[in-house]
Biotite code that builds the C-alpha atoms (Angstrom):
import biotite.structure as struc

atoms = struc.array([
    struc.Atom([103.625, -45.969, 31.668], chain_id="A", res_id=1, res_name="UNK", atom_name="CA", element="C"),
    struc.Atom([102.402, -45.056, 27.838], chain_id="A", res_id=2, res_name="UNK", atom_name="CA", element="C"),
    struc.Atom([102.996, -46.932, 25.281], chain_id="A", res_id=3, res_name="UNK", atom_name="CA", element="C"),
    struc.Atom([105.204, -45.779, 22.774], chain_id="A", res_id=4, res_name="UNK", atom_name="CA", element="C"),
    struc.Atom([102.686, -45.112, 20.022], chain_id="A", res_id=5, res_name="UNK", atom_name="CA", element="C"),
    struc.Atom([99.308, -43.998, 19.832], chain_id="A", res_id=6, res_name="UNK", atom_name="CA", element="C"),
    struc.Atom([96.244, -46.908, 21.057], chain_id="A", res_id=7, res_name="UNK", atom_name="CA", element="C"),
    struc.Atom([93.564, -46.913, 20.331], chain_id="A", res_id=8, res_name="UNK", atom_name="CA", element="C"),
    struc.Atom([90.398, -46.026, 23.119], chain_id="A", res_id=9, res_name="UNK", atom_name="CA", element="C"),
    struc.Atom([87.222, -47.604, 22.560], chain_id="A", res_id=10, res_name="UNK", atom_name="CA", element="C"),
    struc.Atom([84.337, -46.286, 20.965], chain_id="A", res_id=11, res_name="UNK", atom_name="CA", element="C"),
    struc.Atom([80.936, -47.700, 21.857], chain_id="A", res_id=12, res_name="UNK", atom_name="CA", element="C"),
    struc.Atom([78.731, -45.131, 20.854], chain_id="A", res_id=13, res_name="UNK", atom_name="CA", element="C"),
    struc.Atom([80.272, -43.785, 17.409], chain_id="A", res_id=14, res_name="UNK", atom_name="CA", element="C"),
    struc.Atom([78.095, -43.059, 14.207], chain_id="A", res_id=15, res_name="UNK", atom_name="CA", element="C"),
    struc.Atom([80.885, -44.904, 12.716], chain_id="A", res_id=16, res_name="UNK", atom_name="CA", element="C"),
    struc.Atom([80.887, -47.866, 15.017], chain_id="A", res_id=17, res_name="UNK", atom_name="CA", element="C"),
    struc.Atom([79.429, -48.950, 18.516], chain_id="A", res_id=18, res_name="UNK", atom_name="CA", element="C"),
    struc.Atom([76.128, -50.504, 19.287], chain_id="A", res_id=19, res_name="UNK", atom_name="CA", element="C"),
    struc.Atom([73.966, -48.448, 17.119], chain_id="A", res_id=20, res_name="UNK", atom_name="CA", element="C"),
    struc.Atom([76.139, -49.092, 13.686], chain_id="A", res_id=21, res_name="UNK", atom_name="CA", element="C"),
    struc.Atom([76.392, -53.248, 14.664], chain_id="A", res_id=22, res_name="UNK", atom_name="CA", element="C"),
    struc.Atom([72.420, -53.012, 14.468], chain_id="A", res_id=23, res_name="UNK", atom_name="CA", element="C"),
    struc.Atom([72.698, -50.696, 11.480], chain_id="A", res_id=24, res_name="UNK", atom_name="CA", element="C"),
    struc.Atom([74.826, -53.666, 9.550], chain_id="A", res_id=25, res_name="UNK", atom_name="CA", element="C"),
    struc.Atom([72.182, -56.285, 10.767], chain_id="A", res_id=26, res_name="UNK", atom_name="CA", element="C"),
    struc.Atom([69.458, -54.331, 9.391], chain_id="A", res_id=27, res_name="UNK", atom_name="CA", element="C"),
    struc.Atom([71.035, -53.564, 6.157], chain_id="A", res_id=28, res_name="UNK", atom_name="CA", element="C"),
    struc.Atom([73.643, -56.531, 5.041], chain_id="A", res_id=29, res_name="UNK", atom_name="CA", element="C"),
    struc.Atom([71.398, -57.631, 2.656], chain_id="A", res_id=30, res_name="UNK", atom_name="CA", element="C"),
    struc.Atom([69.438, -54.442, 1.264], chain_id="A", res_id=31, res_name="UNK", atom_name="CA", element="C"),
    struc.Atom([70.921, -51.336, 1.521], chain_id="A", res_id=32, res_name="UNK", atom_name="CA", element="C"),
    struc.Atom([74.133, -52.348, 1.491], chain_id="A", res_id=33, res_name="UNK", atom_name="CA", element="C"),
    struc.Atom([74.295, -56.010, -0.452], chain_id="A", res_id=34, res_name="UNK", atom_name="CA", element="C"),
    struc.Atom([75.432, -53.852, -3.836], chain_id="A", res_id=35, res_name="UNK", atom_name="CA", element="C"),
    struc.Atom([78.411, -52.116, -2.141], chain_id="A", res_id=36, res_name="UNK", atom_name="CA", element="C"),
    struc.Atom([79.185, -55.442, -0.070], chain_id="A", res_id=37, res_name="UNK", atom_name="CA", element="C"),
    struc.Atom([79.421, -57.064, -3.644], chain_id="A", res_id=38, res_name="UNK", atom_name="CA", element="C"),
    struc.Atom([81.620, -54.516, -5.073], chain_id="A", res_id=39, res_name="UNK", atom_name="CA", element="C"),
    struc.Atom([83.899, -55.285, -2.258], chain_id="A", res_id=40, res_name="UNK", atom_name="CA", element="C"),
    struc.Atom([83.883, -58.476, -2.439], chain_id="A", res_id=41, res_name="UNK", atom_name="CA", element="C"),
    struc.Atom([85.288, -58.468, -6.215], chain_id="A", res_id=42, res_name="UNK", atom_name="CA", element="C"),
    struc.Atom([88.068, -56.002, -5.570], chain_id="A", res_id=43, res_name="UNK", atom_name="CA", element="C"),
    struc.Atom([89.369, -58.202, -2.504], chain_id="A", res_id=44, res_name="UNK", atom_name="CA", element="C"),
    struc.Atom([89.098, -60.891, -4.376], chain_id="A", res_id=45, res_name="UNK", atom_name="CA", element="C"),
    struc.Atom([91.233, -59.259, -7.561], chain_id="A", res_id=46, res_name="UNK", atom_name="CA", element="C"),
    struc.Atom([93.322, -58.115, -4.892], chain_id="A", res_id=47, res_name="UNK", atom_name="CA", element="C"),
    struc.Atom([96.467, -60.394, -4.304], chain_id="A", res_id=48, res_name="UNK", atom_name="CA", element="C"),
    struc.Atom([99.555, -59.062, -2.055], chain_id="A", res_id=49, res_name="UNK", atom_name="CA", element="C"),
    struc.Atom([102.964, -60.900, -1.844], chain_id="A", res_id=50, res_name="UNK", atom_name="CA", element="C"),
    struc.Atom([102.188, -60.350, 1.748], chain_id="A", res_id=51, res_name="UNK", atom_name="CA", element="C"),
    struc.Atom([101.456, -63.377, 3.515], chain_id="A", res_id=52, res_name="UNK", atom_name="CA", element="C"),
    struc.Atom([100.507, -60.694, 6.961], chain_id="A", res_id=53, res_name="UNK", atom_name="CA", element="C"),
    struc.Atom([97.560, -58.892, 7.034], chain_id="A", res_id=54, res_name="UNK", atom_name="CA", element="C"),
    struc.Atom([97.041, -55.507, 8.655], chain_id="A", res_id=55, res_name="UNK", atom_name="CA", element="C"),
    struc.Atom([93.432, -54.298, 8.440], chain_id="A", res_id=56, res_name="UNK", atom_name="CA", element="C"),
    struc.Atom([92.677, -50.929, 9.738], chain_id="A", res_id=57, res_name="UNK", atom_name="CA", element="C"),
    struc.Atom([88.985, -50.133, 11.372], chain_id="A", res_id=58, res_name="UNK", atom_name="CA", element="C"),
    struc.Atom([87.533, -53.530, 10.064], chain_id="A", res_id=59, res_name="UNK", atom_name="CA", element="C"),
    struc.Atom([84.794, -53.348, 12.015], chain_id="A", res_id=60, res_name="UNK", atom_name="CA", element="C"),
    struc.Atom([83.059, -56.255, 12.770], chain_id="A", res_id=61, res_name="UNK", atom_name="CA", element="C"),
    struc.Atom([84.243, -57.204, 9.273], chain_id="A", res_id=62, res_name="UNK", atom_name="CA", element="C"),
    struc.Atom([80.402, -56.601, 7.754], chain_id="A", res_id=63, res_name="UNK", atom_name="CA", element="C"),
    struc.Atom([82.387, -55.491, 4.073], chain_id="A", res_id=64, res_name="UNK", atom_name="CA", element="C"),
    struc.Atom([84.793, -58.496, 4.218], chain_id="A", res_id=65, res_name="UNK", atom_name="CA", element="C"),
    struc.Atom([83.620, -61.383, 2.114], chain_id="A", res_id=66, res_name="UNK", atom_name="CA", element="C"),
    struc.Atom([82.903, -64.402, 3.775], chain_id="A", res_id=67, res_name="UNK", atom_name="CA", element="C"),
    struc.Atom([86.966, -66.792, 3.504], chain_id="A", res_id=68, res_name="UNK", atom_name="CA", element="C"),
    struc.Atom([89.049, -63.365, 3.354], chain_id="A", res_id=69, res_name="UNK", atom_name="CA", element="C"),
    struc.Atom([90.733, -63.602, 5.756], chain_id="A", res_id=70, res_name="UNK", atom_name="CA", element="C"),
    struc.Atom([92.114, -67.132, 5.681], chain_id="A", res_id=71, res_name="UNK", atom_name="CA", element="C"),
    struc.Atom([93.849, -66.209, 2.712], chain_id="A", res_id=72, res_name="UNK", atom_name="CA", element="C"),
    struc.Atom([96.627, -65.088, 5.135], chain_id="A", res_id=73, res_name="UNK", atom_name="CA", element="C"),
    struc.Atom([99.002, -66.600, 7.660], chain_id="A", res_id=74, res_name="UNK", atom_name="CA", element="C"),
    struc.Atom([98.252, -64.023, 10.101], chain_id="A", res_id=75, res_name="UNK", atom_name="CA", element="C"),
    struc.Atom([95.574, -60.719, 10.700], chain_id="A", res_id=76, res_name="UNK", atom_name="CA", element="C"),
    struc.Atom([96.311, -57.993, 12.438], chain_id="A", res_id=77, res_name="UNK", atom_name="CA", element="C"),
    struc.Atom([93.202, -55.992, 13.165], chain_id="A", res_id=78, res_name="UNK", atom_name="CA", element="C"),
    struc.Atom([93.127, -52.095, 14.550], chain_id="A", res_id=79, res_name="UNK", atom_name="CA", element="C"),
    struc.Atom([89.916, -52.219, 15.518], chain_id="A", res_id=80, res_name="UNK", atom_name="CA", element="C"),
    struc.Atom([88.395, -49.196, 18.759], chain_id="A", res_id=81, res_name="UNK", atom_name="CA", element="C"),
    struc.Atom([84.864, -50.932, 18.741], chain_id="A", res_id=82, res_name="UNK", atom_name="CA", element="C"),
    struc.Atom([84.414, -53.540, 21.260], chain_id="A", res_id=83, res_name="UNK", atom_name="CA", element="C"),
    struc.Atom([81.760, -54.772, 20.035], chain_id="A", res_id=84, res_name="UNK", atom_name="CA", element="C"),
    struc.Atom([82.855, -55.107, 16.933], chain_id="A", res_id=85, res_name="UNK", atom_name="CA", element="C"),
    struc.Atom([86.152, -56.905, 17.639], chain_id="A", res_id=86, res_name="UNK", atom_name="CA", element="C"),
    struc.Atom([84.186, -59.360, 19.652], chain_id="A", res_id=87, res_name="UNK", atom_name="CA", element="C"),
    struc.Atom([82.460, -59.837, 16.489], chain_id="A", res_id=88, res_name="UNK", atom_name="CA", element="C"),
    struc.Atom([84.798, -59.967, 14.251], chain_id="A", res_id=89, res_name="UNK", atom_name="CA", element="C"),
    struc.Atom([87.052, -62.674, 16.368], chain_id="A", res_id=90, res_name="UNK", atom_name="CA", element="C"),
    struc.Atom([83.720, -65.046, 16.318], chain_id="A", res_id=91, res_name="UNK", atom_name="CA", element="C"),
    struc.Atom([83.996, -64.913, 12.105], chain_id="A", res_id=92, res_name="UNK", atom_name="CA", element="C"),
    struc.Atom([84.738, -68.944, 10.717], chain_id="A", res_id=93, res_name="UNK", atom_name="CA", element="C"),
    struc.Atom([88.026, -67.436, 9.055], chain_id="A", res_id=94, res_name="UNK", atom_name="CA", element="C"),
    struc.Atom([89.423, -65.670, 11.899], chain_id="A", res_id=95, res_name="UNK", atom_name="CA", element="C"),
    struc.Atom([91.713, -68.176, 13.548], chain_id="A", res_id=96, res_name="UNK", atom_name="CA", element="C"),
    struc.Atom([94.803, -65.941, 12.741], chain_id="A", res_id=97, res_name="UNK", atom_name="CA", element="C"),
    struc.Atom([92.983, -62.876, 13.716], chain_id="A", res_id=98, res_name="UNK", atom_name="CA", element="C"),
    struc.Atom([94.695, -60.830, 16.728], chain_id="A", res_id=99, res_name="UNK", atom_name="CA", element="C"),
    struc.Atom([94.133, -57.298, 17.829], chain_id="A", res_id=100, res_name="UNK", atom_name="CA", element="C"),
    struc.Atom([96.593, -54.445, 18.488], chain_id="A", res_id=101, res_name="UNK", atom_name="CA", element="C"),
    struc.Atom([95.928, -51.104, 19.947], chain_id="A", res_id=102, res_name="UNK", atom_name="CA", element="C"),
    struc.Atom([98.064, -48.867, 17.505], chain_id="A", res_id=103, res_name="UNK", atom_name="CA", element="C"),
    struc.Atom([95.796, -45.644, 16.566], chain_id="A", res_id=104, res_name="UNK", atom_name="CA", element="C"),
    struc.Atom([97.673, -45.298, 13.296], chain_id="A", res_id=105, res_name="UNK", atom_name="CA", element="C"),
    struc.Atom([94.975, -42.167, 12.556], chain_id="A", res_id=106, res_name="UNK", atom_name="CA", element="C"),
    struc.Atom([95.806, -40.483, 15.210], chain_id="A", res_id=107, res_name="UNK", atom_name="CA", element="C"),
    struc.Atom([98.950, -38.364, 14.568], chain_id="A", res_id=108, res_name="UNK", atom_name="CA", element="C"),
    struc.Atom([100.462, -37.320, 10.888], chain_id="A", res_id=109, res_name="UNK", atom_name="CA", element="C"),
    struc.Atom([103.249, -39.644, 11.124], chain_id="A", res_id=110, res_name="UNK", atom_name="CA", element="C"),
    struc.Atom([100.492, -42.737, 11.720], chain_id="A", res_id=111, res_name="UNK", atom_name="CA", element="C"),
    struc.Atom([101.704, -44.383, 8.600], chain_id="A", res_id=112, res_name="UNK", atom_name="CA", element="C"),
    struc.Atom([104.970, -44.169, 9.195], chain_id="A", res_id=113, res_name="UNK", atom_name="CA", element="C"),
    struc.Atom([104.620, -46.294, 12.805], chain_id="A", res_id=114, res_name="UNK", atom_name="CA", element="C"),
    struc.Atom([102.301, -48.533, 10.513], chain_id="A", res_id=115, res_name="UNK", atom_name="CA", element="C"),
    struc.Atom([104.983, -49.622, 8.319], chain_id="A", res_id=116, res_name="UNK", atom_name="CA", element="C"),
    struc.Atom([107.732, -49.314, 11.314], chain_id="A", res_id=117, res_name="UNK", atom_name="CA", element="C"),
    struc.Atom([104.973, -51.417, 13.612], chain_id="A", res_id=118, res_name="UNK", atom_name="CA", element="C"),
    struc.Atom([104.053, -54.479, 10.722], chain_id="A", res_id=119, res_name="UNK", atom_name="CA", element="C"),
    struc.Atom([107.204, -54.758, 8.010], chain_id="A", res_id=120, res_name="UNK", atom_name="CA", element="C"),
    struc.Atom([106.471, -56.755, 5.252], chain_id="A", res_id=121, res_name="UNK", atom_name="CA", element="C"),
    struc.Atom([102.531, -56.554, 5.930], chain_id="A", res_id=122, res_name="UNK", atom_name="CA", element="C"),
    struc.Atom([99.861, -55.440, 3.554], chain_id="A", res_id=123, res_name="UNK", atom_name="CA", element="C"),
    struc.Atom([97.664, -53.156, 4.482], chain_id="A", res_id=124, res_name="UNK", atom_name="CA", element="C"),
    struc.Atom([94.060, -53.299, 4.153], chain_id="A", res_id=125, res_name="UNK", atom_name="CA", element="C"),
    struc.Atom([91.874, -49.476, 5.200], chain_id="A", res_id=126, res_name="UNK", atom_name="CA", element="C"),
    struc.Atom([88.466, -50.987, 5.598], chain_id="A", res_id=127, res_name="UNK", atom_name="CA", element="C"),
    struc.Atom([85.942, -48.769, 5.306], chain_id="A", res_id=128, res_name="UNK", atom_name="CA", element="C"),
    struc.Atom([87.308, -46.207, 7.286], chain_id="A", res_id=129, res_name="UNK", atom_name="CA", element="C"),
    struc.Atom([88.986, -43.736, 5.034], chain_id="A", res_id=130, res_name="UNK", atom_name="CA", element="C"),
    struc.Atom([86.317, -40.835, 5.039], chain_id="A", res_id=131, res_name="UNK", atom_name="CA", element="C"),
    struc.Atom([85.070, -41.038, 8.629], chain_id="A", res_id=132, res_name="UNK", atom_name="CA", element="C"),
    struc.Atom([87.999, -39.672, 9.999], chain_id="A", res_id=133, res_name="UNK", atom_name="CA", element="C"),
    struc.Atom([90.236, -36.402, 9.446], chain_id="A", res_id=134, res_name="UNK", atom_name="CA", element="C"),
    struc.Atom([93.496, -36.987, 8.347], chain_id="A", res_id=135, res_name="UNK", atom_name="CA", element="C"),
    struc.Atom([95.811, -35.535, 11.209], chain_id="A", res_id=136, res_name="UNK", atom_name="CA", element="C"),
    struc.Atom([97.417, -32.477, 10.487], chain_id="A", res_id=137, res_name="UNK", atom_name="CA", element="C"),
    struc.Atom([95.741, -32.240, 7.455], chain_id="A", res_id=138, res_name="UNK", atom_name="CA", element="C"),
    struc.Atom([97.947, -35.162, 6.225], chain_id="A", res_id=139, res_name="UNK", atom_name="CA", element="C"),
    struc.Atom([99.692, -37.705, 7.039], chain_id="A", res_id=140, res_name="UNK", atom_name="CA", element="C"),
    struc.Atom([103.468, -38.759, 6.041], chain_id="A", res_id=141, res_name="UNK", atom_name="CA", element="C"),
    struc.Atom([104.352, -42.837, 5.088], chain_id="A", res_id=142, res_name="UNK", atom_name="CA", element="C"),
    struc.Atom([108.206, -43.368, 5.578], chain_id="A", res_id=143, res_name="UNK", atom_name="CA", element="C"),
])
């Protein structure tokens, strides 16, 4: 039986994600990347939905998220295809409310659309994965 929306399949070997990028993100936290981790950090922390639901959308192991995040919300939804990475990312000191759901919400043009249908009244965080994948049908439709 198939599930009525798009889910997500894993991907342990991605540029993008997977084993190598995990040891990528270990390597880096602190050099290459500490200036764009910063930068981060100050827009999520300007940022301030009404939303008391989080959706984030390929958080990864959640290497960009600021350390507290996400216990700034009653609940946090992650769509997450990297094992590895969700294992990660559960293990985080502010991810008590974190659970996992396998809606591919990239995967067709009307994505957004069973977003919104999927988590009303969320907010909805893209974490760092705008740009690493093609937009489906060369765009994608909200509502």
């Amino acid at each position: 039986m198939h599930a009525p929306f798009p889910t997500l399949r894993d991907h342990l070997f991605d540029p993008s994600g997977g084993l190598t990028y995990q040891l990528r993100a270990l390597r880096y936290r602190r050099t290459l990347w500490a200036g764009f981790h910063a930068t981060v950090a100050g827009w999520l922390r300007d940022w301030q939905p009404a939303c008391r639901w989080l959706v984030i959308i390929g958080p990864n192991a959640g290497h960009a998220l600021p350390p507290g995040f996400l216990e700034r919300f009653e609940q946090v939804i992650a769509l997450e295809p990297d094992p590895i990475a969700r294992h990660l990312l559960a293990r985080r000191p502010d991810a008590r409310r974190l659970r996992f759901d396998p809606l591919d919400c990239l995967a067709t043009p009307d994505g957004l659309a069973l977003l919104a249908a999927r988590f009303p009244g969320a907010a909805f965080l893209f974490s760092n994965v705008l740009g690493q994948v093609a937009a489906p049908g060369e765009s994608w439709s909200a509502l």
